[in-house]
N, C-alpha and C positions, 0 to 999 in steps of 0.2 A: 504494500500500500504506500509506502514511503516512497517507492521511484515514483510514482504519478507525478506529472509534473503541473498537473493542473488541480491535483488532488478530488479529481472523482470517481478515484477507488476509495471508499472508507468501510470501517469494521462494521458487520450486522450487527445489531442487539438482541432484539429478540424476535424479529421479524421472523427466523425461521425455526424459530423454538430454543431451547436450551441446548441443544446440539448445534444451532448453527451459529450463537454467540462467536465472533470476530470472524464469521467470513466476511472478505471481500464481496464488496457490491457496489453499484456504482450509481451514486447520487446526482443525478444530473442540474437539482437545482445550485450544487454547489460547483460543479465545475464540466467539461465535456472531455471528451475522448479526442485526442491531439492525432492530426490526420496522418501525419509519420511515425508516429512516436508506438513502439514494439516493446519500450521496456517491461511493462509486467508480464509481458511472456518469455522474457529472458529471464526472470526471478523467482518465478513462481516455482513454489516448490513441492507441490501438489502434482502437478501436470494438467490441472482442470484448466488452465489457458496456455492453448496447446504454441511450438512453438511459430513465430510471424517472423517472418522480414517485412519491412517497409514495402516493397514490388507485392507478395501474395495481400497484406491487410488492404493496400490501394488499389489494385486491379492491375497493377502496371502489366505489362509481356513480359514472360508469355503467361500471365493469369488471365481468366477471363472477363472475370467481375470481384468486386470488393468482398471483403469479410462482412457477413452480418452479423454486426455485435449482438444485437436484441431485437424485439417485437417490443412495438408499444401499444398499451391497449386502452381502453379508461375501462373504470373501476365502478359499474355503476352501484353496486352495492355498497359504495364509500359515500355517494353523494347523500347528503343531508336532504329531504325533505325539504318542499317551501312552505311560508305560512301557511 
């Protein structure tokens, strides 16, 4: 979490229970995903981010398309009721 250099890898809490207390997860309100930047898969020490270069995560040749980091989705079971 410390290479980010943008810091929007941060530790879970308890989003995925007591088991998943300080994974890695990416908070996008606090920072984004640097469009070259490979370091947390040169660090990680899991294997769960598998390893990048710069050319496979941006599509460069001979890749064909970019890495997809995530799905984004809304959450409608979060949304509050109106008056």
């Amino acid at each position: 979490m410390r290479v980010c250099p943008t810091h929007v890898i941060q530790p879970a809490l308890l989003e995925g229970g007591l088991e998943g207390i300080w994974t890695p997860m990416m908070i996008n309100k606090i920072g984004y995903c640097e469009f070259n930047c490979v370091l947390c898969s040169r660090v990680c020490p899991t294997g769960a981010i598998v390893p990048l270069t710069p050319e496979k995560k941006t599509g460069a040749a001979p890749f064909e398309k970019p890495i997809k980091i995530g799905t984004a989705f809304y959450d409608r079971e979060g949304v509050c009721p109106g008056p």
